[in-house]
C-alpha positions as YAML, in Angstrom:
chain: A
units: angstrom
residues:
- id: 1
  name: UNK
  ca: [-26.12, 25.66, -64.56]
- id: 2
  name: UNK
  ca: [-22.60, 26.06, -66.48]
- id: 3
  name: UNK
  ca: [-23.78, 30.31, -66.65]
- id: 4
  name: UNK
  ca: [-24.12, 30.13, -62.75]
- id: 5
  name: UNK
  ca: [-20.18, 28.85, -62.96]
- id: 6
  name: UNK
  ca: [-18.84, 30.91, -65.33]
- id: 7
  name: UNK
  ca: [-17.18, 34.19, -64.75]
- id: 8
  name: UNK
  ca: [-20.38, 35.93, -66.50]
- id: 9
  name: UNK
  ca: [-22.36, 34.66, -64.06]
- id: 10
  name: UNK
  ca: [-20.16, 35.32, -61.30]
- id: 11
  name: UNK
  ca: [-20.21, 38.67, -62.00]
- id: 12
  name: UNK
  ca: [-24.03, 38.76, -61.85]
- id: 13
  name: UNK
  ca: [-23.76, 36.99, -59.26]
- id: 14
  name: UNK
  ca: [-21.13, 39.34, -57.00]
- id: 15
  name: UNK
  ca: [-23.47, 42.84, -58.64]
- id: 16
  name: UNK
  ca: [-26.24, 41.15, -56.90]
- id: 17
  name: UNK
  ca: [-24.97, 40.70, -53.89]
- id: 18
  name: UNK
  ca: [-23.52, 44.21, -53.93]
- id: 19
  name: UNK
  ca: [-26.89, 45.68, -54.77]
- id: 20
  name: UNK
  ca: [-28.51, 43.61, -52.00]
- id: 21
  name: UNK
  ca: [-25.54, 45.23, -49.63]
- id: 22
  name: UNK
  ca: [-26.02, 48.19, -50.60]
- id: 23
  name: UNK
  ca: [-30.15, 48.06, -49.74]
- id: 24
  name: UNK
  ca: [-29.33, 46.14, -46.42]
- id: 25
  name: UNK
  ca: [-27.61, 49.07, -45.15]
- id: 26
  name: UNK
  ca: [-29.89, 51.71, -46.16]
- id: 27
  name: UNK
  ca: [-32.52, 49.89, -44.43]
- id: 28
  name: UNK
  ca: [-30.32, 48.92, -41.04]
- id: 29
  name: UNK
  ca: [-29.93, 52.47, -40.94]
- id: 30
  name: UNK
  ca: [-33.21, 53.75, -41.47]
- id: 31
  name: UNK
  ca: [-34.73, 50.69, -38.78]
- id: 32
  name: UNK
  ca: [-31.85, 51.91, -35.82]
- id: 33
  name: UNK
  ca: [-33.48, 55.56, -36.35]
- id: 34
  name: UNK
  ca: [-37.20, 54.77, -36.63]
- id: 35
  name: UNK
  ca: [-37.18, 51.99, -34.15]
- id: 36
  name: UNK
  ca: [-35.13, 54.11, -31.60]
- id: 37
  name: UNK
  ca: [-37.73, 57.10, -31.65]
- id: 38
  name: UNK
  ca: [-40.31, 53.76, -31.35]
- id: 39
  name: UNK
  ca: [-38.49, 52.73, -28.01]
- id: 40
  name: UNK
  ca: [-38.50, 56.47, -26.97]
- id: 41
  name: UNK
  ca: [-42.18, 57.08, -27.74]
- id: 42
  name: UNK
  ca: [-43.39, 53.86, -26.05]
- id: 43
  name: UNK
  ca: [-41.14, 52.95, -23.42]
- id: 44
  name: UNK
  ca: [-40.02, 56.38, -22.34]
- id: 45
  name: UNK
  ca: [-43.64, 57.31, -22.06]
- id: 46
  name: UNK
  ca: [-44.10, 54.97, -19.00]
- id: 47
  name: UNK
  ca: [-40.24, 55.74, -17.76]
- id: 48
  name: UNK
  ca: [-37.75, 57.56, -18.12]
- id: 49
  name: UNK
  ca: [-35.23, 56.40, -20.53]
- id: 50
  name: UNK
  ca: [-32.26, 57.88, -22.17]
- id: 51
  name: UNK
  ca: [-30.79, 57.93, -25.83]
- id: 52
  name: UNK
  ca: [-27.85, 55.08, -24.98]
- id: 53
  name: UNK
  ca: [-30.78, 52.66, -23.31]
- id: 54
  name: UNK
  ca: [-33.12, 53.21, -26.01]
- id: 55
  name: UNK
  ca: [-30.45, 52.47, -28.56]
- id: 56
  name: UNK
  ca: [-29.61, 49.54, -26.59]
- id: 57
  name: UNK
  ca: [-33.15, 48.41, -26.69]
- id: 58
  name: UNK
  ca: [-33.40, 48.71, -30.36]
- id: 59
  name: UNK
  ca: [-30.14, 46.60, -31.46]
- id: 60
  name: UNK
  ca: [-31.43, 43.95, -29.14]
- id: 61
  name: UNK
  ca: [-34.39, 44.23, -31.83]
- id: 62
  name: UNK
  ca: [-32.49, 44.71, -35.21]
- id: 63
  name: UNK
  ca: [-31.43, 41.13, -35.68]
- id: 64
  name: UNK
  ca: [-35.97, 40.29, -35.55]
- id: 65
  name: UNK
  ca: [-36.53, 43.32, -37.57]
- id: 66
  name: UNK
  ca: [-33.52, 42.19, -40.15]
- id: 67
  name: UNK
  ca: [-34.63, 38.72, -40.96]
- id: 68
  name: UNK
  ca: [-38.52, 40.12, -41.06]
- id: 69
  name: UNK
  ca: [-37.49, 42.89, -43.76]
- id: 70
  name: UNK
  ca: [-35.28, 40.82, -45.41]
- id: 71
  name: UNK
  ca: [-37.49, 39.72, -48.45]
- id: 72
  name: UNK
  ca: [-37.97, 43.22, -49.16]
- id: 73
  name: UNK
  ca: [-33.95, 43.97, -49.32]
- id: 74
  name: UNK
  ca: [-33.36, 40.94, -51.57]
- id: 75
  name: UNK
  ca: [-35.92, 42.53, -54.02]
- id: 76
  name: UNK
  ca: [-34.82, 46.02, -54.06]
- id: 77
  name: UNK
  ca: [-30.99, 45.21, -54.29]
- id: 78
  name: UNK
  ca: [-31.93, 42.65, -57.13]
- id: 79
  name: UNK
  ca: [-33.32, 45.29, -58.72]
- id: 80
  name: UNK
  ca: [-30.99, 47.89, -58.15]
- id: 81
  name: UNK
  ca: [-28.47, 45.53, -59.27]
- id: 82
  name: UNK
  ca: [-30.54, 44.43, -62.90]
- id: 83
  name: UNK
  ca: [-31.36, 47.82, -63.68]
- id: 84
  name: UNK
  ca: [-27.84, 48.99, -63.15]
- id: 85
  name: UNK
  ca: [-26.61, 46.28, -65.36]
- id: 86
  name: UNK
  ca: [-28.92, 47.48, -68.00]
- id: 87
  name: UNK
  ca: [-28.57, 51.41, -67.47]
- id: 88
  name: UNK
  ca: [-25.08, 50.53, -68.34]
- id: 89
  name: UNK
  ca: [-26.05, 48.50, -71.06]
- id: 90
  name: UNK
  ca: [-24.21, 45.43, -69.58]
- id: 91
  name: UNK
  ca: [-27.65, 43.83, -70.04]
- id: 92
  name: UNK
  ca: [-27.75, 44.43, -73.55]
- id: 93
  name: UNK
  ca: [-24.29, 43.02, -74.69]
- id: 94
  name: UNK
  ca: [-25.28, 40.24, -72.65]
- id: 95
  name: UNK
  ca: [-28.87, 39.54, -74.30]
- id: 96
  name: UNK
  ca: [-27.00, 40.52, -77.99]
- id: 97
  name: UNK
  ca: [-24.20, 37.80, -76.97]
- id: 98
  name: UNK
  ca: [-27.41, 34.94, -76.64]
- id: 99
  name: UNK
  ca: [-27.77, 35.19, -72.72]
- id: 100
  name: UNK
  ca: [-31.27, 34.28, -71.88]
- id: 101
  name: UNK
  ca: [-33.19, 36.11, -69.92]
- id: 102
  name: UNK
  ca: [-33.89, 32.35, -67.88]
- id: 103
  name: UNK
  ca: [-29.92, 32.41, -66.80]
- id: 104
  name: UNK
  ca: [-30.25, 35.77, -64.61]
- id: 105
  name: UNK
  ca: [-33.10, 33.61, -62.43]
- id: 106
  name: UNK
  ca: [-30.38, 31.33, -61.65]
- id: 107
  name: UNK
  ca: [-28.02, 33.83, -60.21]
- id: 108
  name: UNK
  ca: [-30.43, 36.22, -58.46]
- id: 109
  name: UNK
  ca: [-32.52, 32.46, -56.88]
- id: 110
  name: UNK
  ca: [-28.88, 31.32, -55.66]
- id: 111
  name: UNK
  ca: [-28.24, 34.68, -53.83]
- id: 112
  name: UNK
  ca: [-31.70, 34.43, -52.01]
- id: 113
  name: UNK
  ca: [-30.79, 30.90, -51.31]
- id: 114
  name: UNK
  ca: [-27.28, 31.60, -49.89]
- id: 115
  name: UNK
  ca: [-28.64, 34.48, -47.80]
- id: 116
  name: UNK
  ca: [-31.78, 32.50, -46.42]
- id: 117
  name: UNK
  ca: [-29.65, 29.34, -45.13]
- id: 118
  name: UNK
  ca: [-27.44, 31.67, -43.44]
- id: 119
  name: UNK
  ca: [-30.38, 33.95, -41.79]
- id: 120
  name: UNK
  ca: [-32.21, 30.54, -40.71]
- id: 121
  name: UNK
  ca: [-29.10, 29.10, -39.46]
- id: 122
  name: UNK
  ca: [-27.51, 31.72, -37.45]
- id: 123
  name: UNK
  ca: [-29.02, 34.98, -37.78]
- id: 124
  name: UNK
  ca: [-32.53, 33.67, -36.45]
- id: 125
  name: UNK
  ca: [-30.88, 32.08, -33.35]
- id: 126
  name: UNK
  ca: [-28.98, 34.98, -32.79]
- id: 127
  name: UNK
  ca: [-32.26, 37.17, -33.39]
- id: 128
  name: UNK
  ca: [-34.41, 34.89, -30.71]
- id: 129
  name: UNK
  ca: [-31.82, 35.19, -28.09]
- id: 130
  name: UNK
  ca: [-31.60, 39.54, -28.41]
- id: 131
  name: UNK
  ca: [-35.13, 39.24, -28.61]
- id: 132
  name: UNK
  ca: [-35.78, 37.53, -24.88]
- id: 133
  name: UNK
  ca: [-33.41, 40.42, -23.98]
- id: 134
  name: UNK
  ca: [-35.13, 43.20, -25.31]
- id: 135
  name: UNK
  ca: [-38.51, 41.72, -24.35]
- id: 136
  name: UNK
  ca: [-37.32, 41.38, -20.99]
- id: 137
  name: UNK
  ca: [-35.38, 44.80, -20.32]
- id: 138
  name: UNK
  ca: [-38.38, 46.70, -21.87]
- id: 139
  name: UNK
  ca: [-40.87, 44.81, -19.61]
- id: 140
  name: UNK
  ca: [-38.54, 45.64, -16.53]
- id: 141
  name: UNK
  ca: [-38.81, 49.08, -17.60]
- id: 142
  name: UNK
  ca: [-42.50, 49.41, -18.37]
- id: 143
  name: UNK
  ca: [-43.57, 47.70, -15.02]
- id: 144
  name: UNK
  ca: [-46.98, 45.52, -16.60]
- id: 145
  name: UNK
  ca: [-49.58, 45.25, -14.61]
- id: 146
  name: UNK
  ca: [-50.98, 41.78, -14.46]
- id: 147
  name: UNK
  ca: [-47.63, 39.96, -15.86]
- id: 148
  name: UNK
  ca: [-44.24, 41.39, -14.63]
- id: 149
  name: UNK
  ca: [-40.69, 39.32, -14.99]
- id: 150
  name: UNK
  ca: [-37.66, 40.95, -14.44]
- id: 151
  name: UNK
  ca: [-34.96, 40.92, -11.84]
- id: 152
  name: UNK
  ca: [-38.31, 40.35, -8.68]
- id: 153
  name: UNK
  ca: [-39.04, 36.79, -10.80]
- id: 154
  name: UNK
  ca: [-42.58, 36.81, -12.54]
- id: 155
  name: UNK
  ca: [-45.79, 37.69, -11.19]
- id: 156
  name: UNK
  ca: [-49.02, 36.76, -12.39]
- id: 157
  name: UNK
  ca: [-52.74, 37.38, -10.81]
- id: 158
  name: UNK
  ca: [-56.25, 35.87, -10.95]
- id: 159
  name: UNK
  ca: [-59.32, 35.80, -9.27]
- id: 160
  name: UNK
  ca: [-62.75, 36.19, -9.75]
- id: 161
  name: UNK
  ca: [-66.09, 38.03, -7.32]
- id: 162
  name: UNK
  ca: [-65.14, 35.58, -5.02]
- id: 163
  name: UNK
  ca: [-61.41, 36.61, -4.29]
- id: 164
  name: UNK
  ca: [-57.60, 37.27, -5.57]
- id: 165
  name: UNK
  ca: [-54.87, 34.87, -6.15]
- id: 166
  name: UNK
  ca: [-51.50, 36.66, -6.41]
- id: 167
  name: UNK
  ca: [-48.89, 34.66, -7.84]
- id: 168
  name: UNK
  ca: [-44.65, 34.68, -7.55]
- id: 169
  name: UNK
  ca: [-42.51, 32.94, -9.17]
- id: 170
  name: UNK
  ca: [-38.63, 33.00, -9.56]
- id: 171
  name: UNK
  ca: [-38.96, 31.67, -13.06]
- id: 172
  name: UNK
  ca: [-40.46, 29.98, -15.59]
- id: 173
  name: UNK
  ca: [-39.27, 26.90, -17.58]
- id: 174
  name: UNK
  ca: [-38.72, 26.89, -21.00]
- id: 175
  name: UNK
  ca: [-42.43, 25.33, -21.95]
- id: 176
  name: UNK
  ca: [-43.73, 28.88, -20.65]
- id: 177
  name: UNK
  ca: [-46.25, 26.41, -18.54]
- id: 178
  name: UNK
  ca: [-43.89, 25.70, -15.48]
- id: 179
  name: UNK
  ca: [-43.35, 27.81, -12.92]
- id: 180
  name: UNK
  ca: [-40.61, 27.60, -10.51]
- id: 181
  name: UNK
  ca: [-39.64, 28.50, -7.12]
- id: 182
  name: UNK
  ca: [-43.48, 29.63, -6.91]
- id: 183
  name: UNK
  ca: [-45.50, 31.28, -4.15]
- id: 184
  name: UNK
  ca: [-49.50, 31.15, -4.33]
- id: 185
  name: UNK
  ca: [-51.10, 34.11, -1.95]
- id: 186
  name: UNK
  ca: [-54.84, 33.79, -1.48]
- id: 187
  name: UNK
  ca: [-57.50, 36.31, -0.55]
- id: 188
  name: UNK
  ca: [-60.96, 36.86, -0.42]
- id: 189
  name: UNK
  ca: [-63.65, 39.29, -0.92]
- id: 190
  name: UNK
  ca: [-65.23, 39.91, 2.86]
- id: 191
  name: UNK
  ca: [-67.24, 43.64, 2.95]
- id: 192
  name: UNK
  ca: [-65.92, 44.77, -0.24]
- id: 193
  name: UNK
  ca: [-61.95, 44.26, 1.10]
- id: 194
  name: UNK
  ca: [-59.67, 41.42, 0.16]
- id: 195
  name: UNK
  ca: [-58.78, 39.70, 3.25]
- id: 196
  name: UNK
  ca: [-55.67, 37.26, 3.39]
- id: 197
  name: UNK
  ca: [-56.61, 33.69, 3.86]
- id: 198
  name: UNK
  ca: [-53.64, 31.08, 3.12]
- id: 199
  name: UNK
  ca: [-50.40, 31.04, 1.48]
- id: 200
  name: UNK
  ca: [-48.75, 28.05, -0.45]
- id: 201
  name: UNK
  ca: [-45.01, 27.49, -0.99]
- id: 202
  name: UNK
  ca: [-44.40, 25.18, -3.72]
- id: 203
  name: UNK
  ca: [-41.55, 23.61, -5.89]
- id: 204
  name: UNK
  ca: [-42.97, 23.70, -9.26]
- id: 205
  name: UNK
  ca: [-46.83, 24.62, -10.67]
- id: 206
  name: UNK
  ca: [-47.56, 23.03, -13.73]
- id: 207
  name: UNK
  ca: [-50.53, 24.80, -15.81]
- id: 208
  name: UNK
  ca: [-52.66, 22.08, -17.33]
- id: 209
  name: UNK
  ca: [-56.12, 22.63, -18.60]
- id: 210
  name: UNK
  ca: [-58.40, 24.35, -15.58]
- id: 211
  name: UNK
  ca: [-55.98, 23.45, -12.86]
- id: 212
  name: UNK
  ca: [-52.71, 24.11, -11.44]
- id: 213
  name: UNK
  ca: [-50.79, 21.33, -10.52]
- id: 214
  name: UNK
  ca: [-48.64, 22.11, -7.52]
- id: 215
  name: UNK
  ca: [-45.47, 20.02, -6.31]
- id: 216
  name: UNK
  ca: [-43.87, 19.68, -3.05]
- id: 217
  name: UNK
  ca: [-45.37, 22.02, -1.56]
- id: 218
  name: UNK
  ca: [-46.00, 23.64, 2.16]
- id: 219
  name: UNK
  ca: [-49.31, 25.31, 2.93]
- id: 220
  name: UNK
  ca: [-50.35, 27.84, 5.62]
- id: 221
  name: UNK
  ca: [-53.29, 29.88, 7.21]
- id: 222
  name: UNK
  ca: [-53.65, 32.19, 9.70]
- id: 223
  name: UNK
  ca: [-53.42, 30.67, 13.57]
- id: 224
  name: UNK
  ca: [-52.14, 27.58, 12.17]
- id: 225
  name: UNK
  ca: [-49.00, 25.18, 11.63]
- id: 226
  name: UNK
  ca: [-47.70, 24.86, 8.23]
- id: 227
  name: UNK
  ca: [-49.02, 21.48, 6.09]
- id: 228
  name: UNK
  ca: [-46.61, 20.26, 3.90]
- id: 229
  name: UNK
  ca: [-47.97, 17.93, 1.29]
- id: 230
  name: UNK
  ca: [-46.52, 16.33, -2.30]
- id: 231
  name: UNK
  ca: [-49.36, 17.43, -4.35]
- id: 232
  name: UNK
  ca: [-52.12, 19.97, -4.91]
- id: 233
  name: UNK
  ca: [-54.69, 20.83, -7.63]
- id: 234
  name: UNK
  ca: [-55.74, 24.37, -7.83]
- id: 235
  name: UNK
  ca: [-58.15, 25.90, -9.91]
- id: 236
  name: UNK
  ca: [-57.89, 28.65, -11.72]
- id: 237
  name: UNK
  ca: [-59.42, 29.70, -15.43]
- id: 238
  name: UNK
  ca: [-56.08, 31.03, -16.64]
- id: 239
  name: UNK
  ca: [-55.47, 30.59, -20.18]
- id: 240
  name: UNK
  ca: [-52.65, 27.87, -21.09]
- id: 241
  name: UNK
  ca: [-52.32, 30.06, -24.58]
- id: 242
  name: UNK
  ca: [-52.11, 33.34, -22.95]
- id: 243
  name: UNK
  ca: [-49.55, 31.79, -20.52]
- id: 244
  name: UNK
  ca: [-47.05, 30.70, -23.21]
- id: 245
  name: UNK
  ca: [-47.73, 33.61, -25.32]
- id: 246
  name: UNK
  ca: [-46.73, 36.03, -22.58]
- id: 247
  name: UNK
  ca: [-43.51, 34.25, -21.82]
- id: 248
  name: UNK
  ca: [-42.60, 32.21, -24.76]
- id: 249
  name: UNK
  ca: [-43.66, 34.14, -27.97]
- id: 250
  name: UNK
  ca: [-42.53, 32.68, -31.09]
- id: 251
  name: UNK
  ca: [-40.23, 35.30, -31.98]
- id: 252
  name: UNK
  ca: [-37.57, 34.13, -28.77]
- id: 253
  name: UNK
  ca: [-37.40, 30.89, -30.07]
- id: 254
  name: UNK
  ca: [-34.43, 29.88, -32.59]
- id: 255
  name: UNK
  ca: [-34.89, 27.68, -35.45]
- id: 256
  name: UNK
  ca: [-33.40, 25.03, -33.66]
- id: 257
  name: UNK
  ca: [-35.39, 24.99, -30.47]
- id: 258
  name: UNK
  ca: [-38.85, 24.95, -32.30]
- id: 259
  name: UNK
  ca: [-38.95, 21.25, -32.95]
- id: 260
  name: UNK
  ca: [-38.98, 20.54, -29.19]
- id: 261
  name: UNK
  ca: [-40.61, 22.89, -27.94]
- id: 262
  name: UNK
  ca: [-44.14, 22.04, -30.36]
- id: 263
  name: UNK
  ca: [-43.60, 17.99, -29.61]
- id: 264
  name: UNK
  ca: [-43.33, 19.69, -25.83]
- id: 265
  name: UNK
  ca: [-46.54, 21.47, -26.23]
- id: 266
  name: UNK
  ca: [-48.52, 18.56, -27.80]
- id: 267
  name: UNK
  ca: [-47.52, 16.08, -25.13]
- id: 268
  name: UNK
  ca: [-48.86, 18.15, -22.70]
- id: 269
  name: UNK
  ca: [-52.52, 18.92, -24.67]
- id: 270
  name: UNK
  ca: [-51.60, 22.03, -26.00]
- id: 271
  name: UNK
  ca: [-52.31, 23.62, -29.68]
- id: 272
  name: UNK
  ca: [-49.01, 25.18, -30.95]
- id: 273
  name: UNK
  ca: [-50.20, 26.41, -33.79]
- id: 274
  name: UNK
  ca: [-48.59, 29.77, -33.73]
- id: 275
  name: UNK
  ca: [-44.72, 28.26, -33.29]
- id: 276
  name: UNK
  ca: [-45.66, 25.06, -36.00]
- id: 277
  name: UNK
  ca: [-46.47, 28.38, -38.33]
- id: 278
  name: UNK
  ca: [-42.74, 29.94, -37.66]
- id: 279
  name: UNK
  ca: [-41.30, 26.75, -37.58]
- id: 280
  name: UNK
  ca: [-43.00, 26.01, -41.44]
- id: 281
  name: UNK
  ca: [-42.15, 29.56, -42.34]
- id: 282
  name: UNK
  ca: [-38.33, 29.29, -41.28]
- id: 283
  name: UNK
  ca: [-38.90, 26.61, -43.49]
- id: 284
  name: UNK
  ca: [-39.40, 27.97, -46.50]
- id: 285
  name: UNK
  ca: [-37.44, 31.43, -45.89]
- id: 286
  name: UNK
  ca: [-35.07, 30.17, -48.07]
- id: 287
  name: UNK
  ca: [-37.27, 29.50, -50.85]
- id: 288
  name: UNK
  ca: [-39.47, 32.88, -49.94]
- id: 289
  name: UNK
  ca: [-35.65, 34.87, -50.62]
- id: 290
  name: UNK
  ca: [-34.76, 33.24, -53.75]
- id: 291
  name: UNK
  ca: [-38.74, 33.83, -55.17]
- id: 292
  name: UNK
  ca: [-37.70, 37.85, -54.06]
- id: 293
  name: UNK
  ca: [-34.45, 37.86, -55.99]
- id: 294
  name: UNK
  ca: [-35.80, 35.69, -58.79]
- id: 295
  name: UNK
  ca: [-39.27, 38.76, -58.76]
- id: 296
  name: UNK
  ca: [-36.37, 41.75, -58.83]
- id: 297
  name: UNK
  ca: [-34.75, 39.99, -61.57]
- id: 298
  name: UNK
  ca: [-37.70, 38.98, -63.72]
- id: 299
  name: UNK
  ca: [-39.29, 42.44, -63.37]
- id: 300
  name: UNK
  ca: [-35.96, 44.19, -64.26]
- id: 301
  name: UNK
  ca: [-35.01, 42.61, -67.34]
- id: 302
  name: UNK
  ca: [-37.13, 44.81, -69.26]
- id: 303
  name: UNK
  ca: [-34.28, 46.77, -71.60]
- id: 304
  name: UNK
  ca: [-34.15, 50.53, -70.97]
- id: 305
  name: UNK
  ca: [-34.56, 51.36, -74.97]
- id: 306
  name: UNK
  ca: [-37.83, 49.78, -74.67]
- id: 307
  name: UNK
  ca: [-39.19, 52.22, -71.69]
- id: 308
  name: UNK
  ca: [-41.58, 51.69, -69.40]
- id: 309
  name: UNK
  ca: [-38.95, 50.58, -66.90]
- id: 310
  name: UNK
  ca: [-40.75, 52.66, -64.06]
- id: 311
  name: UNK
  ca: [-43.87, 50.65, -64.36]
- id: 312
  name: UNK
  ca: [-42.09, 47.01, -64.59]
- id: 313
  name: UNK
  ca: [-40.21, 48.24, -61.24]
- id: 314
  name: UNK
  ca: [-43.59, 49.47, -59.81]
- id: 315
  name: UNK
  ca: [-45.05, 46.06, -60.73]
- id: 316
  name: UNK
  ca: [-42.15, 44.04, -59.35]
- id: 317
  name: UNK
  ca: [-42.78, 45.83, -55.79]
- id: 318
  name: UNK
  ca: [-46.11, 46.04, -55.83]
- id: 319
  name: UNK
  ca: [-46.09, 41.83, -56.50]
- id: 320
  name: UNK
  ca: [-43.45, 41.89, -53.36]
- id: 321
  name: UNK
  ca: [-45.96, 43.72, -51.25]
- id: 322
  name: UNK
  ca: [-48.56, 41.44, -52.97]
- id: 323
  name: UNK
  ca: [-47.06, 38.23, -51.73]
- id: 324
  name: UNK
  ca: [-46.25, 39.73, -47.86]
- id: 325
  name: UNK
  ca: [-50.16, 40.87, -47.57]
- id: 326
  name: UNK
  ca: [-50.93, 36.94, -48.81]
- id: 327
  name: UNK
  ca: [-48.90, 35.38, -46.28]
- id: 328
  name: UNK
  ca: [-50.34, 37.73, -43.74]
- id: 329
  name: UNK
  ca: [-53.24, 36.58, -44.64]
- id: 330
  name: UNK
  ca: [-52.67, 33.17, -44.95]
- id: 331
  name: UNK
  ca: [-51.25, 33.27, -41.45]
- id: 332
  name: UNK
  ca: [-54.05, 34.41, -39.81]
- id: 333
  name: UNK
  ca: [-56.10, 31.41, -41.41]
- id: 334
  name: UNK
  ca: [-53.64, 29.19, -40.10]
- id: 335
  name: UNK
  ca: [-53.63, 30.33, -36.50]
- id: 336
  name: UNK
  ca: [-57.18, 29.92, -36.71]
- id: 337
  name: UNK
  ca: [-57.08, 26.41, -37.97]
- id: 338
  name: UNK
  ca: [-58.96, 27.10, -41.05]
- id: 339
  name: UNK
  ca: [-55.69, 25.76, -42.87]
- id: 340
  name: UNK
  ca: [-52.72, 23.78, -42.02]
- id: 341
  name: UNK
  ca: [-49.76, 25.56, -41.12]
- id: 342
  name: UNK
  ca: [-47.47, 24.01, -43.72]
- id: 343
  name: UNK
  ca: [-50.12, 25.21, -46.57]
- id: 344
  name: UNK
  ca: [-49.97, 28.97, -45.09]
- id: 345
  name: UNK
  ca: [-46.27, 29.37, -44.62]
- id: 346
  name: UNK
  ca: [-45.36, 27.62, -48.26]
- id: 347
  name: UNK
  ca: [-48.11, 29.05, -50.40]
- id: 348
  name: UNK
  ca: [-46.27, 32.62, -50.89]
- id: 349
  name: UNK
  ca: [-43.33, 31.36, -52.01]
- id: 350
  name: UNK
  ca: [-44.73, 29.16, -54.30]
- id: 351
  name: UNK
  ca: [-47.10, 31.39, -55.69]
- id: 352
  name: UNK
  ca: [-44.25, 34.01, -56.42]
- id: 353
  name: UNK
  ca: [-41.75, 31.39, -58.16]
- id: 354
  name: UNK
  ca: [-45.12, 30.71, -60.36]
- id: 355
  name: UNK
  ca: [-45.27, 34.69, -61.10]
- id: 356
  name: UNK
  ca: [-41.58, 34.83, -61.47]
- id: 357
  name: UNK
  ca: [-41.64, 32.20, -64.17]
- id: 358
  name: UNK
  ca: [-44.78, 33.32, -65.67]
- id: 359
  name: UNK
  ca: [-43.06, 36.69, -66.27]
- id: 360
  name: UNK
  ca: [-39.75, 35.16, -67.49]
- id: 361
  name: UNK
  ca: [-41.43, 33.34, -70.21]
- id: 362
  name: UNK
  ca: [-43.21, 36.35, -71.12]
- id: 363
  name: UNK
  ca: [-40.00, 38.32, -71.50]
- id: 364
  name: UNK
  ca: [-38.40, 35.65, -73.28]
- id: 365
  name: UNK
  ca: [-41.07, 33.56, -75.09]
- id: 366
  name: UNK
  ca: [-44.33, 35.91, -75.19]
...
């Protein structure tokens, strides 16, 4: 702990964070291009849409795509940053002076610490609030079929061989199960034509399981008077999950609305298993960051007089891409409840510290 303090380490310290700048902005840059053309190719295939609104679309998106690529920058500029140290042979008046290769963990794991407090903290909330933006301006502009919310409120359909439900709503609460303001339009099938039947004017429709649950509302048919009534249960095989994924996905929602939001969803019956899994992995994103720097460093400290410093970097990125494929993996296990969410969102991490040591003690002791 007395290296992390001292100006030695400080200067580690400040070259890692350099190195990690240095990475960040190679990769901002290369996301604002790549993501732009993405925005042009998908959106502007549907509509038209210039240069300044795609660009406008994709910085609503950088913040997301930051905090997802962010392992990946915090190993490459660790890297760059070791291997500079030792092309200048920094690293080996350091080693010759009785540095141990265990101090530059310290360093590197409080960088990816630093970093991952801040991006949880503020960069996520940021992130989930641009995000609802862009999710919302590019589903204006793509016009879905079957779920549109934009500046006309939200409009959802269902129905079966026996008729059509068209549904309007101004908006949606922030459960994703509430709609507000909402209009039900009913028609059925008569000679192969849809034929208007009744139309119901209601406050609020709740989504529970099979039903929709329909306050203070006012009901009316053809050739008759309108019925107002408190309450009304409508059917409907709508999918709660498919409901809240459409509108709240777990990307809009910061690390500080998350907590509510899955003790909202488990009141009313529902499994959030998806936003327990981001809230777990914001979690640990700290951690995840300082097992990237703590990689980059371990895999770098390999001196240059001794070769094969191509293959240890190889190795150190190839165990990066190792660990995002595992929690890929392990997150698709836990959105299918074959494990908890907690074990698939903290495994990674803790697997890579174990490498990270394991190749420390190598370096130092094997």
């Amino acid at each position: 702990m007395s290296f992390l303090f001292s100006r030695l380490g400080g200067y580690v310290t400040r070259r890692i964070f350099s190195g990690v700048g240095v990475v960040m902005f190679a990769v901002l840059a290369a996301i604002l291009l790549i993501d732009m053309v993405e925005q042009m190719r998908t959106v502007g295939n549907r509509t038209e849409l210039s240069i300044p609104e795609a660009l406008h679309l994709t910085l609503l998106k950088t913040p997301m795509l930051i905090e997802q690529t962010l392992p990946f920058i915090i190993l490459a500029g660790t890297m760059m940053a070791i291997i500079g140290l030792n092309r200048s042979s920094e690293l080996v008046a350091m080693r010759a002076a009785g540095v141990s290769a265990w101090r530059f963990l310290m360093p590197a794991a409080l960088v990816g610490i630093v970093i991952g407090l801040i991006t949880v903290t503020a960069l996520n909330p940021l992130g989930a609030r641009l995000y609802q933006e862009f999710e919302t301006g590019r589903d204006t502009a793509m016009q879905a079929q079957n779920f549109r919310s934009g500046t006309n409120g939200v409009w959802i359909r269902q129905g079966d061989r026996e008729g059509q439900v068209v549904i309007h709503a101004e908006g949606v609460d922030d459960s994703g199960t509430v709609l507000q303001g909402v209009t039900f339009i009913f028609f059925e099938n008569r000679s192969e034509a849809l034929r208007f039947t009744r139309r119901i004017r209601a406050a609020t429709a709740e989504l529970r399981p099979g039903f929709w649950q329909l306050t203070d509302l006012v009901e009316a048919t053809p050739g008759a008077r309108p019925v107002p009534a408190a309450h009304l249960a409508i059917p409907t095989t709508l999918d709660s999950a498919e409901l809240i994924n459409r509108f709240v996905t777990p990307a809009t929602l910061s690390f500080w609305a998350l907590p509510s939001f899955i003790h909202d969803a488990r009141v009313a019956g529902f499994a959030p298993t998806r936003y327990e899994l981001k809230w777990q992995s914001l979690l640990a994103y700290p951690l995840l960051l300082a097992v990237m720097a703590g990689l980059g460093a371990a895999f770098s400290l390999q001196l240059q007089r001794l070769g094969n410093m191509a293959r240890w970097g190889a190795a150190g990125v190839g165990t990066g891409l190792f660990l995002f494929f595992y929690g890929q993996l392990a997150g698709a296990f836990a959105l299918t409840q074959s494990v908890p969410a907690a074990v698939a969102a903290w495994s990674p991490p803790v697997a890579g510290m174990f490498v990270a040591l394991a190749m420390v003690a190598f370096m130092e002791d094997g």
